[in-house]
C-alpha positions as CSV (number, residue, x, y, z in Angstrom):
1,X,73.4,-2.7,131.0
2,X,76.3,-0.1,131.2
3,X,76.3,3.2,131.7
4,X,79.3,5.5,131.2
5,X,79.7,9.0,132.6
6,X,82.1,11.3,131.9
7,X,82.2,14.8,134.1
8,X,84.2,16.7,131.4
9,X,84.1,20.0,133.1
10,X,82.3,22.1,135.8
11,X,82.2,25.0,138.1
12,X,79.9,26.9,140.8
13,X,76.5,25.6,139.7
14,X,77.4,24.0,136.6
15,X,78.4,20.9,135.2
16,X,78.7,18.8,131.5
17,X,79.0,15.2,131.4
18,X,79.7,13.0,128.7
19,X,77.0,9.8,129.0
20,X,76.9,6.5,127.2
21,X,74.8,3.8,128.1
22,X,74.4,0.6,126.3
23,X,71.2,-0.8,127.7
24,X,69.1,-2.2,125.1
25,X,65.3,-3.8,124.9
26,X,66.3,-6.5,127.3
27,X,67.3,-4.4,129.9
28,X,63.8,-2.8,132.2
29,X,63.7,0.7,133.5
30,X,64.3,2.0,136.7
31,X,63.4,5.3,138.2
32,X,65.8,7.8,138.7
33,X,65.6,11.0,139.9
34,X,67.0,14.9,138.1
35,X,69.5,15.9,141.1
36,X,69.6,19.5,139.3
37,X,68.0,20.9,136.2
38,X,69.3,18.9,133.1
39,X,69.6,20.2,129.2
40,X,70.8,16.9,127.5
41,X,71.7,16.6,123.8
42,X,71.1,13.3,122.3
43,X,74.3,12.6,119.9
44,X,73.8,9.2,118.8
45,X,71.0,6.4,119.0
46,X,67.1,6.2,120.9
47,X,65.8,5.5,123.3
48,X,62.4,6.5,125.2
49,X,61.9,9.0,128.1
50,X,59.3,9.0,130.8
51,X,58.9,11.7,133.2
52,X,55.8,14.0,135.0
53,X,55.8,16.0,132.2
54,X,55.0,13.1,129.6
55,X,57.0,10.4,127.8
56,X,58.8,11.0,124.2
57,X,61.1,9.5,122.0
58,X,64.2,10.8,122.0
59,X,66.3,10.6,118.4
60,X,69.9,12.8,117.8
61,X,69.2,16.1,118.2
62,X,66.5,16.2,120.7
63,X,66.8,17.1,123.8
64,X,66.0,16.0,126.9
65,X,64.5,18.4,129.3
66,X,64.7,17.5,133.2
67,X,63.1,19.3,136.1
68,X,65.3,19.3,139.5
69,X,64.1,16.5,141.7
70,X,61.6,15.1,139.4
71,X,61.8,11.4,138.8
72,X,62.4,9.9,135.2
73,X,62.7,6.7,133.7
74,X,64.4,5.7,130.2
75,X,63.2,2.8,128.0
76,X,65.3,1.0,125.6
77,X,62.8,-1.0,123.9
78,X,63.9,0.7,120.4
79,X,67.7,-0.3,119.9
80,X,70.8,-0.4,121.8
81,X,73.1,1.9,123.0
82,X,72.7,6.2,122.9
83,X,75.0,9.0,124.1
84,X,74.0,12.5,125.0
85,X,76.1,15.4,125.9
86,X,74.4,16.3,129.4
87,X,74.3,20.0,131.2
88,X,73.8,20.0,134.2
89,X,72.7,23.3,136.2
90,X,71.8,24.6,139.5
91,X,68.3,25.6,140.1
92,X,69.3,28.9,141.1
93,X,71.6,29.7,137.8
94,X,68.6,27.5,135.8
95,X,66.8,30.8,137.4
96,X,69.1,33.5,136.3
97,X,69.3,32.2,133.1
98,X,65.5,31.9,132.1
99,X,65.7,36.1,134.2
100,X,67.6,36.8,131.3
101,X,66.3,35.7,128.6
102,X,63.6,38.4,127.1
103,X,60.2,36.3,127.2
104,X,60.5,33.6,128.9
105,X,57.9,32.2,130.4
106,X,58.9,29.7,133.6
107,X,62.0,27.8,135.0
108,X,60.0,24.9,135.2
109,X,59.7,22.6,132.1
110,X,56.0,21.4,130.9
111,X,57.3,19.1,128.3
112,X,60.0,16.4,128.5
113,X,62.0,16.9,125.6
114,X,62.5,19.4,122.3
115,X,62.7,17.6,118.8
116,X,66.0,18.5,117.1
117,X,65.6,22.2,115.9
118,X,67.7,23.8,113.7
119,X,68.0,26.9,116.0
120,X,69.9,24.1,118.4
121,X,72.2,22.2,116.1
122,X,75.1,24.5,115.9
123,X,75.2,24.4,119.5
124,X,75.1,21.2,119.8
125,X,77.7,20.7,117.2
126,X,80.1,23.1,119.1
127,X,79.4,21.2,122.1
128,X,80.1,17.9,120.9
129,X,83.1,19.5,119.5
130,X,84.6,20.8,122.8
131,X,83.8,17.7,124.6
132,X,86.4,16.2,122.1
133,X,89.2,18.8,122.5
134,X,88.7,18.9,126.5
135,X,88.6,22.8,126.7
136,X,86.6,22.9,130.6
137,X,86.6,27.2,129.3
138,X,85.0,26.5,126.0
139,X,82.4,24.3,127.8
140,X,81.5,26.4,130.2
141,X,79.9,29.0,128.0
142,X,78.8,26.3,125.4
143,X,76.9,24.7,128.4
144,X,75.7,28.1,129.6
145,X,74.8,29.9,125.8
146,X,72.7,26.0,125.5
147,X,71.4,26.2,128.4
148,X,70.3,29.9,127.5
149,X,69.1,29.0,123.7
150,X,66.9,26.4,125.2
151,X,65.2,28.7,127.6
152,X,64.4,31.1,124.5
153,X,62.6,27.8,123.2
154,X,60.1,28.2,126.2
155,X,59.3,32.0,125.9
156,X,56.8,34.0,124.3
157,X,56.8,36.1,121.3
158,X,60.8,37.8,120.5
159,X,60.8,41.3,121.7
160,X,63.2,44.2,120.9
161,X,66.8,43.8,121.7
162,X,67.7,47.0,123.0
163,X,71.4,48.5,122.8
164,X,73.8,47.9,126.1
165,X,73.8,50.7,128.4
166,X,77.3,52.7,128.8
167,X,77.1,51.4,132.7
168,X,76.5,47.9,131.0
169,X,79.7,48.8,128.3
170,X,81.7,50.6,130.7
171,X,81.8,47.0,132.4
172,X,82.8,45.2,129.5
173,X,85.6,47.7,129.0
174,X,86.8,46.8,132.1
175,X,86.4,42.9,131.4
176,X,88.3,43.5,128.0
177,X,91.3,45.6,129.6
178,X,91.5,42.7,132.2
179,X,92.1,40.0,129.4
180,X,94.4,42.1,127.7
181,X,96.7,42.5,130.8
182,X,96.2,38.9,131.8
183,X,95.2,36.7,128.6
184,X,98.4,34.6,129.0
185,X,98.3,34.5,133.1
186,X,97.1,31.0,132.3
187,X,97.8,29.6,136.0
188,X,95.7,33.0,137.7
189,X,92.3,32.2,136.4
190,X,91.6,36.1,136.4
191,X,90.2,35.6,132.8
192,X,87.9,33.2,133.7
193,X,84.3,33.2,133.0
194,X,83.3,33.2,136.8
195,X,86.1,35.7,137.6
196,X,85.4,38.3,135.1
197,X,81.6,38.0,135.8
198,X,81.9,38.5,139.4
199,X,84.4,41.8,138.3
200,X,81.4,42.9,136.6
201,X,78.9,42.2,139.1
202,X,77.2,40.2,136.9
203,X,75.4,36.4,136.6
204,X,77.5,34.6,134.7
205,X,75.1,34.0,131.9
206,X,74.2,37.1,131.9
207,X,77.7,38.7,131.6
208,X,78.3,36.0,129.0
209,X,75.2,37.7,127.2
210,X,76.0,40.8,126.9
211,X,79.9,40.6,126.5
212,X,78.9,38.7,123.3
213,X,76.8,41.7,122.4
214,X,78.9,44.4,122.9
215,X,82.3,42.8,121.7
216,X,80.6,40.5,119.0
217,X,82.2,37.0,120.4
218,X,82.6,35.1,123.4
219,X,85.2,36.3,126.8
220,X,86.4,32.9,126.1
221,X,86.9,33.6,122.2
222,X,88.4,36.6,122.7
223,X,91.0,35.2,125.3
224,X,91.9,32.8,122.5
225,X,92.0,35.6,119.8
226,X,94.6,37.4,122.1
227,X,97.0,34.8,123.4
228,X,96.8,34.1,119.2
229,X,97.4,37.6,118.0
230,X,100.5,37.4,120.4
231,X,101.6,33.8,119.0
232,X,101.0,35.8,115.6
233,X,103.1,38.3,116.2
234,X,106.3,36.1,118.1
235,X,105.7,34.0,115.2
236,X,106.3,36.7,112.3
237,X,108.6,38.6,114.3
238,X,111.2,35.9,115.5
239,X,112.5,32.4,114.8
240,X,111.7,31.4,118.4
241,X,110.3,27.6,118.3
242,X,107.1,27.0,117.5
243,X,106.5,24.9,120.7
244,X,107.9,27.7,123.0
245,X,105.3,30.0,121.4
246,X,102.5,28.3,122.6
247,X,103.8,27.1,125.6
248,X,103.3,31.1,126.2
249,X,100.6,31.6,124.7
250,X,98.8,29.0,126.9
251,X,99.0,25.9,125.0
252,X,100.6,22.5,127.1
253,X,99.2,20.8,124.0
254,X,101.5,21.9,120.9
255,X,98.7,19.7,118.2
256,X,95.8,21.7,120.1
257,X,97.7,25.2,119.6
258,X,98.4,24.2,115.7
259,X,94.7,23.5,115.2
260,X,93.3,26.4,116.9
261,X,95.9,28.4,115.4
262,X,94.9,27.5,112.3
263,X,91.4,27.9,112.6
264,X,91.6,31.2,113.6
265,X,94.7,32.8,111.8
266,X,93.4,30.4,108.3
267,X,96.8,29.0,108.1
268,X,99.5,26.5,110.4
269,X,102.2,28.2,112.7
270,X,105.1,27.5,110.2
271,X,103.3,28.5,107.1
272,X,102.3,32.1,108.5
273,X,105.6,32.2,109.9
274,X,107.0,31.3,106.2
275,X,104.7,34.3,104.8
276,X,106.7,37.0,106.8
277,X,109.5,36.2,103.7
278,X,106.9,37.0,101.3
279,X,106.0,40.6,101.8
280,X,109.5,41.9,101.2
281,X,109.4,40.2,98.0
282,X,106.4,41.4,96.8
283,X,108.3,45.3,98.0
284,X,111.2,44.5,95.7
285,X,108.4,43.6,92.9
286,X,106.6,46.8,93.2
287,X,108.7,49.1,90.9
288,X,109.1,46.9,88.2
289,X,105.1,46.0,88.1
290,X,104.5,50.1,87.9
291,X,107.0,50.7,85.4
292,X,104.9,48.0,82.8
């Protein structure tokens, strides 16, 4: 039996880990024990989980739910090999988390794992995603918005969301000014997660949560959005090389800038940079269209 594991980023209280293991119905189970609370996303293969709270069959998409310091054991007696992307939490920002999400019931888990629910998978996607592409700021609130989306799974009936407070969005002003004047200080880590939460004075879950509500995306989307719109505008403004551009912008990785580039802006570096020749064209046009 092998098992792989792969820390792929972490910070105060946090951690995600990348786990493979290729034990199969030959191999027995041993007992283990949950060093912190654990949200783990089965992305490939079975295999059969035993803890306090019950045993269950775990398939992709489920997820395994683990109480700090309880002991577990998994069985392989269904198939070899399964991976899982694994959170790993803190029990005190396990606790802040379920504080701040409206309804939930308790930090401690009564079952040992959630089937695969369609409120879950584009989470899980996402964090599969990021796990490939290495981005440790991307993971961080992927691993904290999961951890947070399966703590609504334990609550009671949804109440009303009610509307930020102007203390609450005076806050987020301040968090949105400070990326703005550092979004390309990669090296500071002022526009960090941790670092504009503790600004704010807030958990960072919970500044997570409400930064998304008031600005409509992520701090760590909106980071990305502005370094971008500043490639953008290098990009369609000068003949500068692509790669110095990014370099800039944040990027070490010129494939990773292209791609992200491209995702957000719909188009590669060199062909919006191409489209700058466009509009003048369609200027010159403009007279002879009317006059038809």
């Amino acid at each position: 039996m092998t098992i792989d594991i792969q820390t792929l980023a972490s910070g105060l209280g946090w951690r995600v880990r990348d786990v493979t293991c290729t034990a199969g119905p030959q191999d027995r189970p041993f007992e283990e024990r949950h060093g912190s609370v654990c949200v783990a996303a089965v992305t490939h293969g079975t295999f059969r989980y035993r803890t306090a709270q019950g045993a269950a069959l775990l398939t992709p998409g489920a997820v395994l739910l683990g109480n700090h310091g309880h002991c577990f054991e998994c069985g392989h007696e269904h198939g070899i090999r399964y991976r899982c992307v694994s959170v790993h939490l803190a029990p005190e920002l396990w606790e802040d988390i379920v504080a701040a999400v409206p309804g939930a019931r308790s930090a401690t888990f009564s079952l040992p794992r959630l089937p695969p629910l369609p409120s879950l998978e584009p989470l899980i996607a996402a964090l599969a995603a990021a796990c490939r592409d290495g981005d440790a700021p991307e993971l961080e609130e992927l691993a904290l918005a999961f951890a947070g989306a399966v703590a609504a799974t334990q609550r009671g009936p949804d109440r009303t969301r009610h509307a930020a407070s102007l203390r609450v969005e005076r806050r987020i002003s301040d968090a949105v000014r400070r990326i703005e004047r550092d979004a390309l200080d990669v090296m500071s880590g002022r526009c960090s997660l941790a670092a504009l939460a503790r600004e704010a004075a807030m958990s960072p879950y919970h500044f997570l949560r409400v930064f998304r509500q008031v600005v409509g995306m992520t701090p760590h989307q909106y980071v990305l959005r502005m370094r971008m719109h500043r490639a953008a505008v290098r990009l369609r403004g000068s003949d500068e090389p692509i790669s110095t551009i990014a370099l800039d912008a944040g990027f070490n990785d010129l494939s990773t800038f292209n791609r992200r580039f491209r995702r957000i802006m719909g188009a590669s570096p060199t062909v919006f940079r191409r489209q700058r020749h466009a509009a003048p064209a369609l200027h010159s046009m403009a007279p002879r269209l009317l006059a038809q």
